[in-house]
C-alpha positions in Angstrom: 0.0 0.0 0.0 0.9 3.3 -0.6 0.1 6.8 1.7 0.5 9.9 0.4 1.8 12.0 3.4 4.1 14.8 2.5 6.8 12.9 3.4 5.8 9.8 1.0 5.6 12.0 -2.0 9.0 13.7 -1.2 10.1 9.8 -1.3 8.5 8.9 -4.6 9.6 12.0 -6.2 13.5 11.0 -5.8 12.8 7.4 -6.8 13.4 5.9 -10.3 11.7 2.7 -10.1 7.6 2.0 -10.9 6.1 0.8 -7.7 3.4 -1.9 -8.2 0.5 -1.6 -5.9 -0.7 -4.3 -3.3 -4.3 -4.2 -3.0 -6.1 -7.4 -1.1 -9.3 -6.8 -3.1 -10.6 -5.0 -5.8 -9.9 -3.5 -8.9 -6.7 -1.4 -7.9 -5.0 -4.8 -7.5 -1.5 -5.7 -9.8 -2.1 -1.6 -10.5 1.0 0.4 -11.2 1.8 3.8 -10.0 4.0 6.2 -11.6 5.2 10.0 -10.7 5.1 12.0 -13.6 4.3 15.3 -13.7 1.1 17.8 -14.1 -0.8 18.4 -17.4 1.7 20.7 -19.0 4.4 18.7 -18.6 2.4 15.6 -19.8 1.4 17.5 -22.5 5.2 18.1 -23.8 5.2 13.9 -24.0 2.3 13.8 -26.0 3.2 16.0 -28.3 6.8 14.5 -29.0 8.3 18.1 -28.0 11.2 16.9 -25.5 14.5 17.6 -27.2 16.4 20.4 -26.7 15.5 23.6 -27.5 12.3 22.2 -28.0 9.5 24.4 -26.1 5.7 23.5 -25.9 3.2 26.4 -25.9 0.5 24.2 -23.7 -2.8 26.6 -24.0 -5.7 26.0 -21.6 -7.1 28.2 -19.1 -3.5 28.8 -17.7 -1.4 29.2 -20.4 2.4 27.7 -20.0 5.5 27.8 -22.1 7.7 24.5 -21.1 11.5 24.7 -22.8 13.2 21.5 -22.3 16.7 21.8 -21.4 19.1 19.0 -20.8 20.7 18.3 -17.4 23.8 18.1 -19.3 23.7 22.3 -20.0 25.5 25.0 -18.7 24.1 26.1 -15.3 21.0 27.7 -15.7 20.4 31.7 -14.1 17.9 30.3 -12.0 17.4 33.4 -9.8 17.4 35.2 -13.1 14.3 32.8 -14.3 12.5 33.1 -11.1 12.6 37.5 -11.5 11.3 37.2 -14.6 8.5 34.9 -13.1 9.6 31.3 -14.4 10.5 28.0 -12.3 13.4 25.6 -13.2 12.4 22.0 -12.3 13.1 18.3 -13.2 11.2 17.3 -16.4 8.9 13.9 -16.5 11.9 12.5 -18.2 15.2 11.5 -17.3 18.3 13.8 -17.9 16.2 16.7 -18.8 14.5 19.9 -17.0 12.0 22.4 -17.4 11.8 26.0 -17.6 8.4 26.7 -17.4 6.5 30.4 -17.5 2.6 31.0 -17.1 -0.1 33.2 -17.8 -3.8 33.7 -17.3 -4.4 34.1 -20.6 -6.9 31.2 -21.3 -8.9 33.0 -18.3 -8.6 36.5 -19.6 -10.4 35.3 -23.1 -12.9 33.6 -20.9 -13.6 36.6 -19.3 -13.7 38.9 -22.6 -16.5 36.6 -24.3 -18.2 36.1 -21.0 -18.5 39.9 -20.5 -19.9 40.6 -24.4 -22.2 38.2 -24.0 -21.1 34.9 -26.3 -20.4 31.5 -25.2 -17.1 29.8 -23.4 -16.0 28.2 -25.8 -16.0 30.7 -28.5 -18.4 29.6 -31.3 -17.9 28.8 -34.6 -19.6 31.1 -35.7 -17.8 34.3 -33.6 -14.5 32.5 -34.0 -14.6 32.5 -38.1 -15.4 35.8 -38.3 -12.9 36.8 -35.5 -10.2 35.1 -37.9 -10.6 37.3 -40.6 -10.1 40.2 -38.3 -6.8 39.6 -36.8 -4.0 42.7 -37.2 -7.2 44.8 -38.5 -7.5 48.2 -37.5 -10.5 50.3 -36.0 -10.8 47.6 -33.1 -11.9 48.3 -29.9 -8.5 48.0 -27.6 -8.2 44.9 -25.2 -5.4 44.0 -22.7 -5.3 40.9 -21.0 -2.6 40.6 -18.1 -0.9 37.9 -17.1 -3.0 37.2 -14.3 -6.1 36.8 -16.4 -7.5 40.5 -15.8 -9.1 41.4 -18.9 -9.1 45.5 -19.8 -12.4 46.3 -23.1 -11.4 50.2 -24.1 -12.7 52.2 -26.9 -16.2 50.3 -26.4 -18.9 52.3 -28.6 -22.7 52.4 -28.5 -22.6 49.7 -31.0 -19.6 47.2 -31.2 -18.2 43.9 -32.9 -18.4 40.9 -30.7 -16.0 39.5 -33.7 -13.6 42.3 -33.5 -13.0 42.2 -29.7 -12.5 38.6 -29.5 -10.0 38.9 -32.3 -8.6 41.9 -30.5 -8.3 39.5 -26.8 -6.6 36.7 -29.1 -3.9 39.2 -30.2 -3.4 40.5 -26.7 -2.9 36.8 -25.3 -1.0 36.2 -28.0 1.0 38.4 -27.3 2.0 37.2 -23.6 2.5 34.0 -25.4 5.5 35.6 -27.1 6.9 37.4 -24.4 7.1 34.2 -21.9 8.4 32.1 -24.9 11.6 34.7 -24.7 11.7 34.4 -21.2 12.4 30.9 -20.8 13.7 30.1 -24.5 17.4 29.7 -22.7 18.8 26.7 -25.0 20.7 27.6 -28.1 19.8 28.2 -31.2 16.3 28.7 -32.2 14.1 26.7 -30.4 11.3 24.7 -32.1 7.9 25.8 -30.5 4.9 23.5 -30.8 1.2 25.0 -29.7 -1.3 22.7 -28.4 -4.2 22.6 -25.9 -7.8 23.7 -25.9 -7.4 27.2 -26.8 -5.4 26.1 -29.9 -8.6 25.0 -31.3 -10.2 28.3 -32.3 -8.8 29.2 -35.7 -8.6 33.2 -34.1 -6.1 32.1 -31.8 -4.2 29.9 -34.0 -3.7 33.3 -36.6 -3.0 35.4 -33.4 -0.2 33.0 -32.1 1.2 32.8 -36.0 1.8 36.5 -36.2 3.3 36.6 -32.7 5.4 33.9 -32.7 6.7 33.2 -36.7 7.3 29.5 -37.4 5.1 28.3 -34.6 3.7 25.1 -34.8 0.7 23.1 -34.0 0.2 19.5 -32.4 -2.5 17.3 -34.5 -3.0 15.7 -31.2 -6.8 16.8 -29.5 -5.9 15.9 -25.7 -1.8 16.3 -25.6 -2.1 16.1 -22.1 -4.4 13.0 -22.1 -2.0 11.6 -24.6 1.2 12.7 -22.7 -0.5 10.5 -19.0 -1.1 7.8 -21.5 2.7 7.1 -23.1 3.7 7.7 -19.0 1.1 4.8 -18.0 2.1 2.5 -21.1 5.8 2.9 -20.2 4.8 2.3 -16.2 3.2 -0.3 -17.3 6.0 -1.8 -19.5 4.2 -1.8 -22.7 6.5 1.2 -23.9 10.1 0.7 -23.1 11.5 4.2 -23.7 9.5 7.7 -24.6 12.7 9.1 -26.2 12.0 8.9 -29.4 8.2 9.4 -29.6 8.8 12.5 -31.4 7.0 11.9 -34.2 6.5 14.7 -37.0 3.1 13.2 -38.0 2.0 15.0 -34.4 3.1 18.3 -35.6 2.1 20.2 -38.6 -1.3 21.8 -38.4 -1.2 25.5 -39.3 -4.0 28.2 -39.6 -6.1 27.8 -42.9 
């Protein structure tokens, strides 16, 4: 049996093996546990995006970029990171950590479409003709901080639903761009790879494009899903190594 006191997690965190569970009765018994990580970081596993210099932009409702960086690399500027508002951390794989930076940002276009009156998430409908109108001009002005505050200016009598959603895409895309150069610390220029909920509305996907040239997107629906799964599989010892899962048939899908 396993507890999960404070001190028990600190324990399973600092060991390599898999430890099977033994459960008199039930369905949990011959079950495996594993210590991986959270969704973001199982979300870089499922979409293949573990090598060096390779970043993940993993979009939900808290927006993080990951970079991986191997162990084997010059000492990170840790306190450096952490001013700029970014953690340094072991990855879910071995000889390689994390440099991970969040935002609100999923939370802040929540709050934009929630306050105009449309649905969470976007609709079709809005999110087509929200498309069209990304780097337009004559928009009303949004901000988005990073805590997921979301700022509507220049608001008329009669506005655009289209054009402020378009303008709250470009905003978060924006934070998008400015954590990637935060913890974008490898060398060389890093591959960045977008998946995630948000990454599903075709305005976001143009936003992120014009904010971050090159960027692509994971064909995979449920990265993180994905990412827990290869963990399990290899816990399980269906999968013998995750290394080279990187498979460019996951990557690839770009605005229309």
């Amino acid at each position: 049996h396993v507890y999960f006191g404070k001190s028990s997690v600190e324990k399973l965190l600092t060991m390599a093996e898999f430890i099977p569970l033994d459960a008199e009765h039930g369905a949990l018994g011959g079950a495996v546990l594993t210590v991986a990580g959270h969704d973001h970081l199982a979300a870089c596993v499922g979409m293949g995006a573990v090598e060096r210099n390779d970043v993940v932009d993993s979009c939900g409702t808290a927006e993080a970029l990951v970079a991986t960086v191997d162990e084997s690399a010059p000492r990170l500027d840790v306190v450096g990171l952490a001013a700029q508002g970014a953690t340094v951390g072991r990855h879910v794989l071995p000889g390689r950590r994390a440099v991970l930076a969040a935002a609100f940002t999923g939370l802040g276009m929540s709050r934009v479409l929630r306050t105009i009156g449309q649905p969470v998430p976007v609709s079709p409908q809005l999110d087509a003709r929200a498309a069209q109108l990304i780097s337009s001009s004559g928009r009303p002005r949004v901000v988005i901080d990073r805590d997921g505050t979301a700022h509507l200016h220049d608001l008329r009598d009669v506005h655009d639903d289209a054009a402020i959603f378009s303008a709250a895409a470009e905003s978060a895309a924006a934070i998008g761009a400015e954590l990637l150069g935060v913890v974008a610390v490898g060398t060389g220029t890093p591959r960045v790879v977008a998946g995630g909920g948000w990454t599903r509305s075709e305005t976001v996907r143009r936003a992120k494009t014009r904010a971050v040239p090159g960027l692509q997107f994971a064909a995979v629906a449920e990265p993180g899903a994905r990412g827990a799964a290869l963990l399990g599989a290899q816990a399980a010892g269906v999968t013998p190594d995750l290394t080279p899962i990187g498979d460019p048939a996951v990557h690839g899908r770009t605005p229309a």
